[in-house]
N, CA, C and O atoms as CSV, one atom per row, in Angstrom:
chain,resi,resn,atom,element,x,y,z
A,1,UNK,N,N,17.111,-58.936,-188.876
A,1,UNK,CA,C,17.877,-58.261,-187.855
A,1,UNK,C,C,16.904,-57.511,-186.956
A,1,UNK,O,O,15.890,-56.968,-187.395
A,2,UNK,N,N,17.228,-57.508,-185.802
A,2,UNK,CA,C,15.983,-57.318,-184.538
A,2,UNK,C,C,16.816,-55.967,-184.797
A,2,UNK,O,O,17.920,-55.783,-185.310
A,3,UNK,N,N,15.522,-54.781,-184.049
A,3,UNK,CA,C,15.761,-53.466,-183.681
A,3,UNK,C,C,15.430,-53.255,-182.592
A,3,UNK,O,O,14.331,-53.693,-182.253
A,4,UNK,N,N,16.205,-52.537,-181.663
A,4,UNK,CA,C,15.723,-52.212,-180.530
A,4,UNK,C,C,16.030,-51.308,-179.918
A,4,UNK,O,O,17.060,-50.826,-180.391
A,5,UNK,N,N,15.596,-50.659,-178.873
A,5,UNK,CA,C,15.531,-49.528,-178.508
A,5,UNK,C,C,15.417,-48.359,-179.056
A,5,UNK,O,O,14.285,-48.207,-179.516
A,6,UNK,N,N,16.401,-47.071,-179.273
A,6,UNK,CA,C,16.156,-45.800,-179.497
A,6,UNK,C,C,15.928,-46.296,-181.330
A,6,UNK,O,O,15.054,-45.779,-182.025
A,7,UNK,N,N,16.788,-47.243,-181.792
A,7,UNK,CA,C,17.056,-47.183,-183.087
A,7,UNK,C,C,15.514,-48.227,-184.011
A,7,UNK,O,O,15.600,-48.700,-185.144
A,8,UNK,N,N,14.410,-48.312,-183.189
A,8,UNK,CA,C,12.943,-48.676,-183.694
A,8,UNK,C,C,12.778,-47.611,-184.518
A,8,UNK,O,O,12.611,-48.108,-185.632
A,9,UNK,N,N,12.738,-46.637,-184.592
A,9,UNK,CA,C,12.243,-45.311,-185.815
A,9,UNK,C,C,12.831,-45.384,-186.480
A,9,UNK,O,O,12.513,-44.990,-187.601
A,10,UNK,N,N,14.087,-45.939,-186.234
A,10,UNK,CA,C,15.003,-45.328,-187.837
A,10,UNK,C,C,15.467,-46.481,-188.768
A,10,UNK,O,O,16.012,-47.508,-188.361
A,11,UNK,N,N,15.110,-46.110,-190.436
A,11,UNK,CA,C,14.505,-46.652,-191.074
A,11,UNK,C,C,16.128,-47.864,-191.192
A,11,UNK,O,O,17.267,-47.575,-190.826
A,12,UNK,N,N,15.664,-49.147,-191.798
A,12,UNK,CA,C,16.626,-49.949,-191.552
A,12,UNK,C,C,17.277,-50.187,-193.226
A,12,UNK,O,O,16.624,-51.082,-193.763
A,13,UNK,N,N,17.872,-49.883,-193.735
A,13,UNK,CA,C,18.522,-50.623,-195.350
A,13,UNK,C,C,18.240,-51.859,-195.314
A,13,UNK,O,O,18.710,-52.752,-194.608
A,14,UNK,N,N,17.099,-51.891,-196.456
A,14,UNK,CA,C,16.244,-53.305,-196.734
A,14,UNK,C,C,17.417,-53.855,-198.563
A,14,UNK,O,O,17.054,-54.704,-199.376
A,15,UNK,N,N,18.251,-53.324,-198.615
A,15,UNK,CA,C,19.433,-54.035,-199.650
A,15,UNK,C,C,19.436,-55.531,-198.975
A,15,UNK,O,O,19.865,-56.400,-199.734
A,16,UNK,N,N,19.289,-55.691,-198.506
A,16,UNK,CA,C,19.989,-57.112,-198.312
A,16,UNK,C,C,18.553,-58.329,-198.324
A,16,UNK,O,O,18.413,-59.483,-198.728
A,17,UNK,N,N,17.885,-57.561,-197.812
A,17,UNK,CA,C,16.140,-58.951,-198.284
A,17,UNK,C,C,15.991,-58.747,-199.925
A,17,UNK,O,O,15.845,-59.703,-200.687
A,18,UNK,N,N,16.045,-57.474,-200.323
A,18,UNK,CA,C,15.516,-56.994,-201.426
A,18,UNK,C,C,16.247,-58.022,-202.125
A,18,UNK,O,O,15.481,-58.962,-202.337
A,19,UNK,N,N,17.650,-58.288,-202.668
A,19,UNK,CA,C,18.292,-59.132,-203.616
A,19,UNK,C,C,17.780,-60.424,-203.612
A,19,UNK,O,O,18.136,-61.187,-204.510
A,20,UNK,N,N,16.993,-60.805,-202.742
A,20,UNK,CA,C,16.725,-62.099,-202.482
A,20,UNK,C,C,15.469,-62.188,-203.298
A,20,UNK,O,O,15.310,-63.184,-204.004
A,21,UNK,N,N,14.691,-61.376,-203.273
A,21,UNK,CA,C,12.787,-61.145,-203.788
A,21,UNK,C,C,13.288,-61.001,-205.645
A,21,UNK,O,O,13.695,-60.026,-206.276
A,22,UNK,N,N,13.046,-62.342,-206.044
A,22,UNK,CA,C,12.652,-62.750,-207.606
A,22,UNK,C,C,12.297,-61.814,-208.550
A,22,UNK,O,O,11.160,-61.549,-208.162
A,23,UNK,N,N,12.495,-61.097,-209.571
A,23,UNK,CA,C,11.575,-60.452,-210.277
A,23,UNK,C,C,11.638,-58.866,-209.689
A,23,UNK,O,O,11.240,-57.882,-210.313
A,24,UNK,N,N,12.155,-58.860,-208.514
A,24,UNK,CA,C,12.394,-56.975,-208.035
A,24,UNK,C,C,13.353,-56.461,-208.904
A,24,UNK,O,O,13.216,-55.240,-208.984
A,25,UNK,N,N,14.238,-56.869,-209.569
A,25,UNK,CA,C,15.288,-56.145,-210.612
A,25,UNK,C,C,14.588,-55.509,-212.026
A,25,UNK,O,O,14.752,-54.406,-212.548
A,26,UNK,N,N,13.826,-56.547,-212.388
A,26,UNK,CA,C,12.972,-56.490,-213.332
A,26,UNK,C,C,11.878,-54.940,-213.456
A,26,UNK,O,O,11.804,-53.983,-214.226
A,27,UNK,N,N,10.975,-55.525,-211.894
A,27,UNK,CA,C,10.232,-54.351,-211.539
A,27,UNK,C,C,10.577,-53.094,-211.313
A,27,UNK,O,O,9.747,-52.187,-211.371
A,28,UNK,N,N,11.601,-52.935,-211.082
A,28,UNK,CA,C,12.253,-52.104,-210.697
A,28,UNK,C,C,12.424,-51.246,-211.593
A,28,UNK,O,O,11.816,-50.176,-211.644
A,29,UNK,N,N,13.503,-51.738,-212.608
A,29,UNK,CA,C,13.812,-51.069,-214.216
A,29,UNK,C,C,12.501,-50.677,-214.862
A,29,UNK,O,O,12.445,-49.486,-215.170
A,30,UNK,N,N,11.267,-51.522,-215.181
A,30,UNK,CA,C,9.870,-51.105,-215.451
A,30,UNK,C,C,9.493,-49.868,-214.762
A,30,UNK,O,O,9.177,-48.907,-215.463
A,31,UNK,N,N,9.481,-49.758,-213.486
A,31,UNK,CA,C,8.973,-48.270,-212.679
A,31,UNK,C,C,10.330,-47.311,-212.943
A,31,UNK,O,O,10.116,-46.255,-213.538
A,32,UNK,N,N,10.994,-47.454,-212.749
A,32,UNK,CA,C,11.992,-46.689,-213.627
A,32,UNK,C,C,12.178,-45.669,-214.821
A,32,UNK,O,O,12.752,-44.605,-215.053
A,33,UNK,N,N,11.216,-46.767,-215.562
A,33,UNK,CA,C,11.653,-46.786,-217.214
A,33,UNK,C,C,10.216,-45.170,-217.323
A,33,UNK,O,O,10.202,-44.002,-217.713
A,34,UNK,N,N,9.389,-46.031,-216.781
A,34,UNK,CA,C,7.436,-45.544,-216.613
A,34,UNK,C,C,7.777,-44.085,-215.910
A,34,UNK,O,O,7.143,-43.151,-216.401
A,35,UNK,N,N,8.773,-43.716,-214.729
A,35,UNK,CA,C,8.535,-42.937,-214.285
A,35,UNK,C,C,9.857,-41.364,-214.447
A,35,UNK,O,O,10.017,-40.350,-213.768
A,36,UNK,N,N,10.542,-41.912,-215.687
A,36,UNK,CA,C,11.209,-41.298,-216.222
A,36,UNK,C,C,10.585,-40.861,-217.334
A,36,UNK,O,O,11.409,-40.277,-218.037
A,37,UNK,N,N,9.464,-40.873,-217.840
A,37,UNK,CA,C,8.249,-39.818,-218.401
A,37,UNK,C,C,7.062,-39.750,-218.569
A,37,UNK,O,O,6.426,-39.250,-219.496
A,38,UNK,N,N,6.578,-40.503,-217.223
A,38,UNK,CA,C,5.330,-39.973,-216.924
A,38,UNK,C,C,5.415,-39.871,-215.261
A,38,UNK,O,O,6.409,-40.350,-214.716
A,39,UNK,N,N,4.473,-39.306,-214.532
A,39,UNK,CA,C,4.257,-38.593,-213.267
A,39,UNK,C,C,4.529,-39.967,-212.154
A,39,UNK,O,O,5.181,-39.790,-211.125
A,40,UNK,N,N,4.039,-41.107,-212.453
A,40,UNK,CA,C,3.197,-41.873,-211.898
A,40,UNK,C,C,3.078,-43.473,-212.474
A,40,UNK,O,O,2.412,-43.535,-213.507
A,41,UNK,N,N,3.464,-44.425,-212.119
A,41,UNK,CA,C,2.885,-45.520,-212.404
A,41,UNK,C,C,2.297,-46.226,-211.473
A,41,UNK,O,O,2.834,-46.272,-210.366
A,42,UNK,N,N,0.692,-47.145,-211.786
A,42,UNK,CA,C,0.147,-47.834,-211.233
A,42,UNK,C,C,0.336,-49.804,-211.269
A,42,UNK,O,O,0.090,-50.568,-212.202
A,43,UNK,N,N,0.757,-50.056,-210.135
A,43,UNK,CA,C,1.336,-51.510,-210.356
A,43,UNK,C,C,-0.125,-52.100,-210.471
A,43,UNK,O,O,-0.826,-51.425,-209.716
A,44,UNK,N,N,-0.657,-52.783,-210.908
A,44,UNK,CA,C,-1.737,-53.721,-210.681
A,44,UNK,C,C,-2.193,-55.112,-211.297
A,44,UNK,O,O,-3.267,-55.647,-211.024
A,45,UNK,N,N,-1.248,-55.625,-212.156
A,45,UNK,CA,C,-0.910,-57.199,-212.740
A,45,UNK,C,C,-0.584,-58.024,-211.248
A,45,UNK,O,O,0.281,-57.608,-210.477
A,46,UNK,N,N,-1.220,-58.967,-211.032
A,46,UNK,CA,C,-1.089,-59.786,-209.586
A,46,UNK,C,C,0.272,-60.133,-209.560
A,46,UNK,O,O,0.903,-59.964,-208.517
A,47,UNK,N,N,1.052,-60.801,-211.007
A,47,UNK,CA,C,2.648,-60.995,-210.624
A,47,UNK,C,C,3.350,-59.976,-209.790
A,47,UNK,O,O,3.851,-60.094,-208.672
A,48,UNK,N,N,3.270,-58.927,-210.605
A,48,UNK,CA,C,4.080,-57.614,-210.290
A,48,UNK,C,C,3.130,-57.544,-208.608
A,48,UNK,O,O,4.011,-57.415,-207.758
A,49,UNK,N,N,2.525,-57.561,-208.303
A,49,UNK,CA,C,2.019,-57.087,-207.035
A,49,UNK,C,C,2.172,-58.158,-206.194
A,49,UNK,O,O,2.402,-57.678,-205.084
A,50,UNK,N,N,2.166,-59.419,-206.129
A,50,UNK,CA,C,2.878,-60.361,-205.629
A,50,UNK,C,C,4.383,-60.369,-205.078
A,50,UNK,O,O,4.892,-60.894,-204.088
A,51,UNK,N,N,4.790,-59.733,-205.911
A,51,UNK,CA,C,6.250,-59.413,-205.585
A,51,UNK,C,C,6.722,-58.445,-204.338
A,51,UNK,O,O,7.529,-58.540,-203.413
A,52,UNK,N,N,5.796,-57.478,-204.806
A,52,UNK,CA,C,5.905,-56.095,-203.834
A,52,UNK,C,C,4.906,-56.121,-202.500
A,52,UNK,O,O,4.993,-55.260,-201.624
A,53,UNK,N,N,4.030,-57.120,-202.461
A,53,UNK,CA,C,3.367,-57.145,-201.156
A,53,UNK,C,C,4.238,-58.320,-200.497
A,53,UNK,O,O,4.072,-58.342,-199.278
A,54,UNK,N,N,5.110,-59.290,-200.962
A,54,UNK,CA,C,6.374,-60.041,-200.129
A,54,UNK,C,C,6.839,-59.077,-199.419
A,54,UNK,O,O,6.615,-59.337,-198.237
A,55,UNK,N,N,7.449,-57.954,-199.556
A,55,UNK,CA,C,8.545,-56.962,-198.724
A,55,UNK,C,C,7.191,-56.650,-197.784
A,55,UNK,O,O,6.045,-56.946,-198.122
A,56,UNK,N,N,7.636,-55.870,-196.308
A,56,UNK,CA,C,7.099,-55.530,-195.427
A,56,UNK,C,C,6.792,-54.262,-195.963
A,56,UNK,O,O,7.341,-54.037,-197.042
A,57,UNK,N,N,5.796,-53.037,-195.344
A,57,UNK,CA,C,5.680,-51.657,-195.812
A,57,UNK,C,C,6.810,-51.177,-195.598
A,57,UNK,O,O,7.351,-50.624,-196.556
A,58,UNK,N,N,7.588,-51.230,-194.200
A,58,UNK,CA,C,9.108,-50.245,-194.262
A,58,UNK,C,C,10.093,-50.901,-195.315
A,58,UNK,O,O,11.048,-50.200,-195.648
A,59,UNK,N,N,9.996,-51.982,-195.800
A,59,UNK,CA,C,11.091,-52.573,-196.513
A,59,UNK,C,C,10.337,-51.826,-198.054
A,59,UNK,O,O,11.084,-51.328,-198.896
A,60,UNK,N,N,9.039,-51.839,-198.220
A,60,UNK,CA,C,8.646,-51.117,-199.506
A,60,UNK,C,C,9.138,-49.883,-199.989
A,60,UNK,O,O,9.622,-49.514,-201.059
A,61,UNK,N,N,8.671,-48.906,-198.008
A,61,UNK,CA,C,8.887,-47.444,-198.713
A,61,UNK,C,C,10.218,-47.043,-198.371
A,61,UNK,O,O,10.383,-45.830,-198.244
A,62,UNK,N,N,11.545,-48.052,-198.133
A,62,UNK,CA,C,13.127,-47.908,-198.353
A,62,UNK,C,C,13.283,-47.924,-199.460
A,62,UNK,O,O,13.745,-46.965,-200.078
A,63,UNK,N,N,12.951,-48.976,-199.964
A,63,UNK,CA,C,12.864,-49.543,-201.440
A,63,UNK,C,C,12.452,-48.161,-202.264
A,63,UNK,O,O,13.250,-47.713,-203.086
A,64,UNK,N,N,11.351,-47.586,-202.053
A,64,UNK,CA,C,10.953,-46.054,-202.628
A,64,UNK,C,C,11.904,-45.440,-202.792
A,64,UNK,O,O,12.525,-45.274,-203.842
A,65,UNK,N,N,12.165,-44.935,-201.500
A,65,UNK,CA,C,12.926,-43.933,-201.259
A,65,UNK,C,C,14.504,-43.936,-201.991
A,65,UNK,O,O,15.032,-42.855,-202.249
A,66,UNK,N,N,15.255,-45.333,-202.323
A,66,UNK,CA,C,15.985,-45.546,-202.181
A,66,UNK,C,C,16.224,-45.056,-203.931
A,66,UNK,O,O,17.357,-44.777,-204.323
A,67,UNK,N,N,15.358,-45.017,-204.605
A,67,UNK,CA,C,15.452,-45.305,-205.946
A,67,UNK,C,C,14.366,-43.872,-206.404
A,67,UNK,O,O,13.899,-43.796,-207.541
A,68,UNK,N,N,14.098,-42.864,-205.382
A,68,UNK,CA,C,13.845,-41.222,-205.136
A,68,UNK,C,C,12.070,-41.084,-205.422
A,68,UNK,O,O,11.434,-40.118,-205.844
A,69,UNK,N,N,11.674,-42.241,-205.074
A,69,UNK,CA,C,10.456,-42.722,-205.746
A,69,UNK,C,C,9.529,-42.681,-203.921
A,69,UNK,O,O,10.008,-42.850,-202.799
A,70,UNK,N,N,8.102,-42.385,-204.365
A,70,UNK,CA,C,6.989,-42.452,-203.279
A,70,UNK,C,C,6.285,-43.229,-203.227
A,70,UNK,O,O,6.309,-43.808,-204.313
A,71,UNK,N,N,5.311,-43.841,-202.328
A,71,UNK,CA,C,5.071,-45.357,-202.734
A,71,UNK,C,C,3.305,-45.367,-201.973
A,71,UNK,O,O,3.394,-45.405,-200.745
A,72,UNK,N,N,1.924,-45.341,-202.444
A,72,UNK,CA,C,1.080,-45.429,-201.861
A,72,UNK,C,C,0.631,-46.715,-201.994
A,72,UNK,O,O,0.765,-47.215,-203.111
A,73,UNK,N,N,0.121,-47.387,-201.112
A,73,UNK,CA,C,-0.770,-48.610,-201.064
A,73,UNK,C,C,-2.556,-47.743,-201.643
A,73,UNK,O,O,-2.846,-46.575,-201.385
A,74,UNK,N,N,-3.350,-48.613,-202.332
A,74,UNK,CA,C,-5.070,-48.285,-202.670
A,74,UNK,C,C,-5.427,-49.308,-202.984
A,74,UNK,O,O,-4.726,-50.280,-203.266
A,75,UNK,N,N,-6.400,-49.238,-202.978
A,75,UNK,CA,C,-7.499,-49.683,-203.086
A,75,UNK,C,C,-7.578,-51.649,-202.216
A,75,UNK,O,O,-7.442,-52.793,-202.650
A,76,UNK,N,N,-7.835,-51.090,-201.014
A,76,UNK,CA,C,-7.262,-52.205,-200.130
A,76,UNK,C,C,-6.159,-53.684,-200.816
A,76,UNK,O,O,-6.572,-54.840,-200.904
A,77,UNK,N,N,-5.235,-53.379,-201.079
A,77,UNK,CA,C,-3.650,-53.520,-201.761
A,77,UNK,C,C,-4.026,-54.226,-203.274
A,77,UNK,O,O,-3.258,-55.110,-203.653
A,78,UNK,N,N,-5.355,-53.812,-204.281
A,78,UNK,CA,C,-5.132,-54.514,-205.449
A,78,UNK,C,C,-4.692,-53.414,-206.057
A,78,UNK,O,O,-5.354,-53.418,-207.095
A,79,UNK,N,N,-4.188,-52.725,-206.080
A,79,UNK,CA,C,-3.158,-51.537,-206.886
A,79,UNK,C,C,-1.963,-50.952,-205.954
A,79,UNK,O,O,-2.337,-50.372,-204.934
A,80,UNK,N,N,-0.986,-51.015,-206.121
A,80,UNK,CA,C,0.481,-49.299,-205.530
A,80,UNK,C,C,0.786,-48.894,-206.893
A,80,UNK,O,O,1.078,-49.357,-207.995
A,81,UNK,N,N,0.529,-47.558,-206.139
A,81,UNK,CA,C,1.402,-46.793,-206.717
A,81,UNK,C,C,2.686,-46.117,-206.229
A,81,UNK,O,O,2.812,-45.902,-205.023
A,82,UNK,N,N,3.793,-45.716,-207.226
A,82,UNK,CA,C,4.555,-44.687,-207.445
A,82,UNK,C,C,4.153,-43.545,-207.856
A,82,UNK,O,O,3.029,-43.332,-208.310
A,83,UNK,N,N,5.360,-42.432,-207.682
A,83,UNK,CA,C,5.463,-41.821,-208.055
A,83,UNK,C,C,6.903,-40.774,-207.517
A,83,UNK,O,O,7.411,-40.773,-206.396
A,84,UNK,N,N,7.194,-40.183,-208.374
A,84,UNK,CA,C,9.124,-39.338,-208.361
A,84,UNK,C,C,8.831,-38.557,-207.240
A,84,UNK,O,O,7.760,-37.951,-207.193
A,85,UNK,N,N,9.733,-38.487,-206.232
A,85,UNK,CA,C,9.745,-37.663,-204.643
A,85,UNK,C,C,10.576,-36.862,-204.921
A,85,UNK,O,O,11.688,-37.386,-204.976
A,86,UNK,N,N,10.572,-35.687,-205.153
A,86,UNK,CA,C,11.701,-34.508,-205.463
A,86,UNK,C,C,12.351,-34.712,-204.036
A,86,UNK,O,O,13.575,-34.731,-204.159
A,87,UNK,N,N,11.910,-34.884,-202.606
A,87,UNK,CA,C,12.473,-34.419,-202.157
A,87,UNK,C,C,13.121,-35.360,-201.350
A,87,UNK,O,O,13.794,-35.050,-200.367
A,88,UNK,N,N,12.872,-36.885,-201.876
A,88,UNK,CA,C,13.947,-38.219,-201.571
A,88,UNK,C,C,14.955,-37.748,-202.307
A,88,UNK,O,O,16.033,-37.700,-201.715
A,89,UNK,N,N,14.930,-37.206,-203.960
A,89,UNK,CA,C,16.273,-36.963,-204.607
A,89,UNK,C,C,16.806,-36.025,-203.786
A,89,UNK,O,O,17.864,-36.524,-203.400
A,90,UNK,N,N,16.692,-35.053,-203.344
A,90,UNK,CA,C,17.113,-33.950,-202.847
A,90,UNK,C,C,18.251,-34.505,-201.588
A,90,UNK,O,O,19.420,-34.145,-201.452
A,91,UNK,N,N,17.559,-35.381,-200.842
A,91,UNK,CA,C,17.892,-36.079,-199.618
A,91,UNK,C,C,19.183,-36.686,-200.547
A,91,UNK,O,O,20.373,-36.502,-200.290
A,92,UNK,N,N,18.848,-37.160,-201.251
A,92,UNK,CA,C,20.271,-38.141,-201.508
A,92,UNK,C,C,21.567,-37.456,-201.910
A,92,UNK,O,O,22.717,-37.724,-201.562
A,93,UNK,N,N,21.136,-36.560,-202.679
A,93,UNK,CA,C,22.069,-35.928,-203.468
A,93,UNK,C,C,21.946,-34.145,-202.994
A,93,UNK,O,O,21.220,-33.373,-203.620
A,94,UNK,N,N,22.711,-33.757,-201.912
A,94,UNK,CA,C,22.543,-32.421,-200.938
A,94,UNK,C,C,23.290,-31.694,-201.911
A,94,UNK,O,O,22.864,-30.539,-201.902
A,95,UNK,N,N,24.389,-31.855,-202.915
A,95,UNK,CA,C,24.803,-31.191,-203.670
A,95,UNK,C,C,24.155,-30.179,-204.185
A,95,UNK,O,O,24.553,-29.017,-204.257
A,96,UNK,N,N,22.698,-30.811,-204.711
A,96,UNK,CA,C,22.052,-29.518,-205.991
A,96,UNK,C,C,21.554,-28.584,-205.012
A,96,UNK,O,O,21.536,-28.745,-203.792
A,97,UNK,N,N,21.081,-27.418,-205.791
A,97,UNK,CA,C,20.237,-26.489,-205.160
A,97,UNK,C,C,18.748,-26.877,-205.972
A,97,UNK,O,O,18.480,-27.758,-206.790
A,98,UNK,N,N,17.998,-25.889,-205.401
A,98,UNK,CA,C,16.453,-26.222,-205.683
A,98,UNK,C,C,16.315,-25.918,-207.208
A,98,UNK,O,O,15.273,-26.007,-207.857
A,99,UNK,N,N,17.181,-25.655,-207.534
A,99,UNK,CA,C,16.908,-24.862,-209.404
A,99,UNK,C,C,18.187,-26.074,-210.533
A,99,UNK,O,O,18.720,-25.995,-211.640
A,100,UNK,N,N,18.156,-27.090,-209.366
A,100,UNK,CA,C,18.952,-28.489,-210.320
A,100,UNK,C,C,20.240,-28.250,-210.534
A,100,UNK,O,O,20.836,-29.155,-211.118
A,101,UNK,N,N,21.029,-27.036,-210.157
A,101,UNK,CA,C,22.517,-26.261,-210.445
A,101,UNK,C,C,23.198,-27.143,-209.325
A,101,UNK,O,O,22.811,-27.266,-208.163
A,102,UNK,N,N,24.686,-27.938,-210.133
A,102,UNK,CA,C,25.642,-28.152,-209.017
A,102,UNK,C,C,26.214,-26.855,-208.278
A,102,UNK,O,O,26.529,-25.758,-208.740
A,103,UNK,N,N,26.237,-27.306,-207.099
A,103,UNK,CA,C,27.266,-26.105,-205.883
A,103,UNK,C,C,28.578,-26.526,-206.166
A,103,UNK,O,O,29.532,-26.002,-205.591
């Protein structure tokens, strides 16, 4: 889907390529699983990174964001990382306050 004009900045819902990309359900639940107790996971098995250099960078860091997660490209792309964005969750869910209490 073409973008144009004022609406080029604003970020586009990559749901609909994403279902299509093999093996992203999988990856997904893995960074998930990894980053529900530890800080940080580093992707760097060529499958798994194969997968995630298919999506474009904005379709990556939707994909991040979407699932409250931060997303760096290193070491000229043979590693990404994650890691938990307090303040993508925050974005999603305006309910809490900063101390995790429903309003």
């Amino acid at each position: 889907m073409p973008v144009s004009g004022k609406d080029r900045g604003a970020l586009v819902p990559a749901r609909p390529f994403m279902e299509k990309i093999d093996g992203l359900a999988g990856l997904t639940s893995k960074i998930a699983a990894r980053l529900a107790i530890k800080p940080e996971i580093f992707i760097i098995h060529p499958a798994e990174l194969r997968i995630l250099r298919s999506m474009s960078d904005q379709d990556l860091r939707v994909f991040a964001a979407e699932n409250g997660w931060r997303v760096v490209r290193r070491l000229g792309g043979r590693q990404i990382e994650f890691y938990n964005d307090a303040s993508a969750k925050r974005a999603l869910n305006p309910c809490r306050s900063a101390y995790g209490l429903a309003l």
